[in-house]
C-alpha positions in Angstrom: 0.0 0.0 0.0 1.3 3.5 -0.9 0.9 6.2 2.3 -2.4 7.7 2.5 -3.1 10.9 1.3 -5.0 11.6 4.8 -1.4 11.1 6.3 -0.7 15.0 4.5 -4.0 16.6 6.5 -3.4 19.1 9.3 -2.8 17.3 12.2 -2.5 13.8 11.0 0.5 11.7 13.0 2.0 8.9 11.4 2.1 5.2 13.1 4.9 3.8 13.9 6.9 2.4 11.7 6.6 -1.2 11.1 2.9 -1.0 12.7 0.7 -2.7 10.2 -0.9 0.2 10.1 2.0 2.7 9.1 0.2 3.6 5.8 -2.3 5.6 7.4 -2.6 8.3 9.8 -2.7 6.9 13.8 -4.5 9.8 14.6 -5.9 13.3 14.0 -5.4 14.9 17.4 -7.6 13.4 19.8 -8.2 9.2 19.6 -10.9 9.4 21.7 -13.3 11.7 20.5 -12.5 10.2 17.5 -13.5 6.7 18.3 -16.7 8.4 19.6 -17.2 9.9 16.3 -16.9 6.6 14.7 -19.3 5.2 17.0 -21.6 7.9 15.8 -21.1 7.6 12.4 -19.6 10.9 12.5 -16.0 10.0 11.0 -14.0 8.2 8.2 -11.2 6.5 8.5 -8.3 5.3 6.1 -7.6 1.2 6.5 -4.4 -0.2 5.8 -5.0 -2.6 3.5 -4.4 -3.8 0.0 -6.0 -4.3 -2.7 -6.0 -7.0 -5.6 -8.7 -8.1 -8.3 -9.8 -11.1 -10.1 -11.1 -10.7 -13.4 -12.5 -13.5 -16.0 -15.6 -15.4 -16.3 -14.2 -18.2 -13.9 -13.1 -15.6 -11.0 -16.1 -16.9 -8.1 -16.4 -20.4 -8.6 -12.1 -20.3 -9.0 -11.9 -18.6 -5.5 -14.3 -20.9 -4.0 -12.5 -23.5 -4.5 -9.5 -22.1 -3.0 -10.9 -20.7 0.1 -12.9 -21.3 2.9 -16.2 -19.9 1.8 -18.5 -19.8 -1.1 -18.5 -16.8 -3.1 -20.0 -17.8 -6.5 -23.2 -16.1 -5.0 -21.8 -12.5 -4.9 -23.3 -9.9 -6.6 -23.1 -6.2 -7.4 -24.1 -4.5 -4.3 -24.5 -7.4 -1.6 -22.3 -5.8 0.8 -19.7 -8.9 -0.1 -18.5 -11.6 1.9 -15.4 -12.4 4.2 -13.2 -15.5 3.2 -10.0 -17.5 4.2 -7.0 -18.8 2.4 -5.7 -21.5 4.2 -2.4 -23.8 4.3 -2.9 -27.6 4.1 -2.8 -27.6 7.9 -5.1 -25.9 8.1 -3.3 -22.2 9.1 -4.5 -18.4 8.2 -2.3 -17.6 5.3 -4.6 -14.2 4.2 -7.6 -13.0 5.4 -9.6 -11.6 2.7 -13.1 -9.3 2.0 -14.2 -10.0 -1.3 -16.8 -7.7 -3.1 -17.5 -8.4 -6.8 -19.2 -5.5 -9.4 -20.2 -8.5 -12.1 -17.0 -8.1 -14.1 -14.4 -8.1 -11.5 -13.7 -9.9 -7.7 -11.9 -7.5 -5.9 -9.7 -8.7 -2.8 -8.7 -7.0 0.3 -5.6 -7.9 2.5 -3.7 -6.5 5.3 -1.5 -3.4 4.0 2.1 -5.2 2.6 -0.1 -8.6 1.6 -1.1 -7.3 -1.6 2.0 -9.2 -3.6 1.9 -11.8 -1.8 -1.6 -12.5 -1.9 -1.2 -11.7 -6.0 1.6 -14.4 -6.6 -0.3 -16.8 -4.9 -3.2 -16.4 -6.8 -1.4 -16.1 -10.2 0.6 -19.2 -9.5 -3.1 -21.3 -8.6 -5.0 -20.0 -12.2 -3.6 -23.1 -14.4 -5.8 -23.1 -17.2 -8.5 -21.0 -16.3 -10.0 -18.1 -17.4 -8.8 -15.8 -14.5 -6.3 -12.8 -14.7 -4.7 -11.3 -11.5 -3.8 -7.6 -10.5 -2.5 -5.7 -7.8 -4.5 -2.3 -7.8 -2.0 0.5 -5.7 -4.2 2.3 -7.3 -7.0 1.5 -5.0 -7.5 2.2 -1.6 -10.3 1.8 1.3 -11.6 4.3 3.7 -13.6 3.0 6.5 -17.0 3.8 8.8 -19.5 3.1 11.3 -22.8 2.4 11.5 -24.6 5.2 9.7 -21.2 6.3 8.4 -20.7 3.8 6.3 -23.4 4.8 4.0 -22.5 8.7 4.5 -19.1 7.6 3.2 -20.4 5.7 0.5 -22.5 8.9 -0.4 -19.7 10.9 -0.4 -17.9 8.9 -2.5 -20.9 8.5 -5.2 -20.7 12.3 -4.8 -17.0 12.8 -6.0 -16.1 12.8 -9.6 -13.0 10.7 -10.5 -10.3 13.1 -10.0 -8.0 13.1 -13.5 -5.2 14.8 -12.5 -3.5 12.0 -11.8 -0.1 12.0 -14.6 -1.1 8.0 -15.1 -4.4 8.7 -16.2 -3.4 11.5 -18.3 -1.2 9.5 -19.7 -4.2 7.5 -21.0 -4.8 4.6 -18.1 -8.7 5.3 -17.3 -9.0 2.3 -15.8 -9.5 3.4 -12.3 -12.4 6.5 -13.6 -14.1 3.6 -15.4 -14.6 1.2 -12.4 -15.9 4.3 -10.9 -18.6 4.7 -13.5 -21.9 6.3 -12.8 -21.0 5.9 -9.7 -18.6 8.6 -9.3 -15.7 7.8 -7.1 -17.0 5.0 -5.2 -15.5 1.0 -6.5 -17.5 -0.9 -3.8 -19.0 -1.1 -0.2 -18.2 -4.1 1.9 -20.0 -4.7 5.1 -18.4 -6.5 7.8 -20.6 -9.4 8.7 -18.8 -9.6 12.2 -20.2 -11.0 15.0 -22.9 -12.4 13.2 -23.2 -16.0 11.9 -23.3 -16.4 8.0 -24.5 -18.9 6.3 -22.9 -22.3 6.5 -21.0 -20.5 9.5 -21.0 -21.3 13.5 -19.9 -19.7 16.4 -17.5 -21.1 19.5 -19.3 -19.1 22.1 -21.3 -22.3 23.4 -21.5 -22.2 27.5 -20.8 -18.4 26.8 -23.2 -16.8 29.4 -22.8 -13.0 28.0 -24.0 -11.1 24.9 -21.4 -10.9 22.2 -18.9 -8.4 23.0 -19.3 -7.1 19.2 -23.4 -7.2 19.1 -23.2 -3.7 18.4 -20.5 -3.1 15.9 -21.6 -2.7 12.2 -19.0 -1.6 10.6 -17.1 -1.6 7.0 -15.6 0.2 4.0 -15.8 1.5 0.5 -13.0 1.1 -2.0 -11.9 4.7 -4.0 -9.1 5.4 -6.1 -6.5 6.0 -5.1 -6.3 9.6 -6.1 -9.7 10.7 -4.8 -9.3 9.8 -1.5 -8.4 13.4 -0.3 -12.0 14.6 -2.4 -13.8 12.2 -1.2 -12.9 12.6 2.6 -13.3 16.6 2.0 -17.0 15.9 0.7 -17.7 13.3 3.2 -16.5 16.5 6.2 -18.6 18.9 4.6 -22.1 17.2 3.5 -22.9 17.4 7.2 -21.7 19.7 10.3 -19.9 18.0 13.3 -18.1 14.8 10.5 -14.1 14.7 11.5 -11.7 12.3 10.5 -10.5 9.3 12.4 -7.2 7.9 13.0 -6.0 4.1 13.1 -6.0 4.3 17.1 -10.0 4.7 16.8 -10.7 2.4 14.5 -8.4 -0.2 16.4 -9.5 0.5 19.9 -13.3 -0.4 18.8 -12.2 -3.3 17.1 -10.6 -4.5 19.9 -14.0 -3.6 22.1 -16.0 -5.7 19.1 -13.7 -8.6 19.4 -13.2 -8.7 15.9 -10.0 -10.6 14.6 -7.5 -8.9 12.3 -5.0 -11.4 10.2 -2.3 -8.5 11.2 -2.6 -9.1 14.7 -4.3 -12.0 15.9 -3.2 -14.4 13.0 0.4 -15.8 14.0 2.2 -18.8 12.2 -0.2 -21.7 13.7 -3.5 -20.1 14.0 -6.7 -21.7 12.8 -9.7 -20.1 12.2 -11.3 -21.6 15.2 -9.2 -20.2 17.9 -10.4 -16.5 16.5 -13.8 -17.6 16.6 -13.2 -16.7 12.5 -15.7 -19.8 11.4 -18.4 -16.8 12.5 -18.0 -15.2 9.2 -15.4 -16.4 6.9 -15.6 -20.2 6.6 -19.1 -22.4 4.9 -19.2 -25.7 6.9 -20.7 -27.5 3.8 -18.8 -26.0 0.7 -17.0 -28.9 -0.3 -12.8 -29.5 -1.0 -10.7 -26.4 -0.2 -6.8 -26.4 1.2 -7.4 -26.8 5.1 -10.8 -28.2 5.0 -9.8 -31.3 6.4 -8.4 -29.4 9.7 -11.9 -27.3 9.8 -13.9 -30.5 10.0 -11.3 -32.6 12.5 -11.7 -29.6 14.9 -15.0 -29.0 14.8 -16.0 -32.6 15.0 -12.9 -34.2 17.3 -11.5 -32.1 18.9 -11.4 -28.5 20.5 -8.9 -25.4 19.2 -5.8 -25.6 21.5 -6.2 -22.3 21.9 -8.9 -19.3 22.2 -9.4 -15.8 21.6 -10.5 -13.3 24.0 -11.2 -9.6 25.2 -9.2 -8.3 28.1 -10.0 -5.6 30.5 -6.5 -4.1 31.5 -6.6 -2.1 35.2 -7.1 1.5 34.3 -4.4 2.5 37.0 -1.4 1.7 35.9 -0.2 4.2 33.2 1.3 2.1 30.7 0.3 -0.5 28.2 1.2 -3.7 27.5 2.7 -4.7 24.0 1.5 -6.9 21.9 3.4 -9.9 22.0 3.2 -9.3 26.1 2.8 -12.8 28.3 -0.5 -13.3 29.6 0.3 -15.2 33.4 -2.1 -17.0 35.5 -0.4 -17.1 38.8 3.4 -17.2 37.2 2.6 -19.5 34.9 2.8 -17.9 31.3 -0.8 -18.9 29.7 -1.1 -16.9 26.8 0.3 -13.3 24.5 -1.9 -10.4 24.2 -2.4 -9.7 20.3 -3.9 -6.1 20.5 -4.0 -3.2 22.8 -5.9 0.0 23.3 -7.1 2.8 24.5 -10.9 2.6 24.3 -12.5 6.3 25.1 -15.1 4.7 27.6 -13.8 1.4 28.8 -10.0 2.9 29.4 -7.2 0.1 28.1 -8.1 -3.1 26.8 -6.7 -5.7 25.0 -6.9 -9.1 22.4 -5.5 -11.7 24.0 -4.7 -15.7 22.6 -4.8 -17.8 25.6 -4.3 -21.6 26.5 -7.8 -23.0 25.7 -8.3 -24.9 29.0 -7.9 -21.6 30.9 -11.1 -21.2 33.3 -13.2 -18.0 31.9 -13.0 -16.4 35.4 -9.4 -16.8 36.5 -8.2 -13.3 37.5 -4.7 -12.5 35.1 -1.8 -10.7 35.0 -0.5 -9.4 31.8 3.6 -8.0 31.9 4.4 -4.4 30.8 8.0 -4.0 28.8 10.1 -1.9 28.1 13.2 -1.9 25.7 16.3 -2.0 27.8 18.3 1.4 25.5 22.0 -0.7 26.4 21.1 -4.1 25.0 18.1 -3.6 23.1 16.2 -6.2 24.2 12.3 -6.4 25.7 12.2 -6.6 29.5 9.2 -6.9 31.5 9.0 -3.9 34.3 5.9 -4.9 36.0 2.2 -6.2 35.2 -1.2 -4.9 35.2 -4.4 -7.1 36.0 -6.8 -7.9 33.7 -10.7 -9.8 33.7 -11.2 -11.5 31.1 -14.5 -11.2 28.6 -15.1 -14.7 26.6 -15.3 -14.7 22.9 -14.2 -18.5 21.9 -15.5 -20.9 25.2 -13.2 -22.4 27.2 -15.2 -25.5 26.7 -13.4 -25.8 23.1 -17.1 -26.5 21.2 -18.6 -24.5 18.5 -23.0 -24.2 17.9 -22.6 -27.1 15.0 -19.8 -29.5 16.8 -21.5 -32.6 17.6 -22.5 -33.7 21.2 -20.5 -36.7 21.3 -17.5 -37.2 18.8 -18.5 -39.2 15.9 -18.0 -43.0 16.5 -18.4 -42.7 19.7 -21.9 -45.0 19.8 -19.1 -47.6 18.4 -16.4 -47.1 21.0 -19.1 -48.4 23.6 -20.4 -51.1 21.9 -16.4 -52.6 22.0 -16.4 -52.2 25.5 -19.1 -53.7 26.4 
């Protein structure tokens, strides 16, 4: 992804780099009244994320079969769908929203997976009738609630801006994909915390509403180059709009337990452990690379680990890292995965944990520092924190069976 033109606004600060969101501004002055505008629908927000298309008659029923949900139902203005590309173990190799306009599948990643996600794809088409792109030339603004639509407004609003020296130079590509439509590629809604079709959640023995039962959130997809317009239409169509930075849109993410590939997904995750079979994998859809680990844990056995929210002790000043060790007693029981600020609930966190943790064990998460002689990470003290359940300790989803299958057999040969 190529830096944001929001990151050039007055009073835009740039994440750190390295942060998977460096792309895009961190904030715009104040995070928290900025994460209320969002709740509002008040305020936009640039995402860090990338974008790649799939064009060709084959392009749905080519990435069904590669992923972990069905998207040969797709159509122009559905909201799209959220899918999974998966190793043969069974691991999160991209995340992916998918919205398609009835000639073209577009594809978003995590900011930096663009390439990758490309190469992958392009080396998987074999004989099809599929061609591959990665679109810098794209990029996705993001909203809440009632936003989203404002945003989308906004960007229907804005003419394609052709100042751009590419599309002098004759490449109209991006102004024709914007159409009678004006600026705006797409709107994808994120389905999270909902259950989609052919989906289930891991919240069974759960005894709380969903963390996330109010978050509706999402994003349109503009060019590139009329980002800037479209944000300045979106501010002035209605009095009290601002824009948001990516400490907003991350601390109610956090509050929504929503998982990002960025920074929940290590090496080993599986979809279950991030509650992710909520929204992006189809129980039923047939041979995909990783099924076979979707179905074994579902049916045998129980994720080895599980996501959750933590509530960090408002007291103590600083914040833990991600990558910080999640103790129970001394004994190190999980990392936290994403920390905030939230303007209402004061710091709070993602955490992965050890699955057989109990839901109400009291924990201790470790705050570092970087040691300025060695370089190195040292812990400096800890801060409690409760924890609120998203995936159940009891390691079942809605559609796992009661008993594990053959298990009716397993008794008869005792008997």
């Amino acid at each position: 992804m190529l830096p944001s033109p929001l990151l050039t606004r007055p009073g835009a600060v740039a994440s750190a780099p390295d942060d998977p969101d460096e792309a895009v501004p961190a904030h715009l002055g104040d995070p928290g009244r900025e994460q209320s505008a969002l709740v509002e629908g008040r305020a936009a927000c640039a995402l860090a994320r990338d974008v790649v298309t799939v064009t060709g008659p084959d392009r749905l029923s080519w990435l069904t079969t590669l992923s972990s949900q069905v998207l040969t139902s797709l159509e122009p203005g559905d909201g799209g769908a959220e899918t999974l590309l998966l190793d043969a173990q069974g691991h999160i190799t991209h995340a992916l929203a998918a919205l398609d306009d009835g000639r073209t599948l577009w594809l978003v990643t995590e900011a930096g997976r663009g390439a990758a996600l490309a190469a992958f794809l392009d080396s998987m088409r074999f004989m099809l009738r599929v061609e591959v792109t990665e679109r810098l030339d794209v990029m996705a603004l993001g909203a809440l609630g009632e936003g989203l639509e404002a945003l989308a407004q906004a960007a229907r609003d804005t003419a394609p801006d052709a100042s751009d020296p590419q599309a002098e130079a004759g490449d109209a590509e991006p102004q024709d994909n914007a159409g009678p439509q004006g600026s705006l590629i797409g709107l994808w809604r994120d389905p999270w915390p909902g259950v989609v079709e052919g989906g289930t959640s891991y919240d069974v023995g759960a005894d709380r509403p969903h963390p996330g039962q109010g978050y509706q959130g999402g994003f349109v997809l503009v060019p590139a180059r009329s980002v800037d317009a479209v944000a300045r239409v979106f501010l002035t169509a209605e009095e009290g709009r601002r824009l948001a930075g990516a400490l907003a849109w991350e601390a109610l993410r956090i509050e929504a337990g929503r998982p990002r590939w960025a920074r929940e997904a290590d090496a080993r995750a599986i979809p279950h452990e991030l509650d992710w079979l909520r929204t992006a994998v189809h129980l039923t859809k047939g041979c995909y690379p990783g099924q076979e680990t979707i179905a074994r844990t579902l049916n045998l056995g129980r994720p080895p680990r599980r996501l959750t929210v933590l509530q960090l002790d408002g007291l103590v000043g600083d914040l833990p890292r991600p990558g910080a060790s999640v103790r129970m007693g001394e004994r190190a029981v999980g990392a936290v995965t994403s920390v905030a600020r939230h303007h209402e609930l004061g710091p709070i966190a993602l955490a992965l944990l050890r699955r057989a943790v109990p839901a109400g064990e009291q924990l201790t998460v470790e705050i570092t520092e970087v040691d300025e002689a060695t370089g190195e990470t040292v812990p400096v003290g800890r801060v409690d924190a409760a924890q609120e359940v998203l995936v159940s300790p009891e390691g079942r989803a809605q559609a796992s069976p009661s008993e594990r299958p053959g298990a009716e057999l397993r008794k008869g040969l005792r008997l």
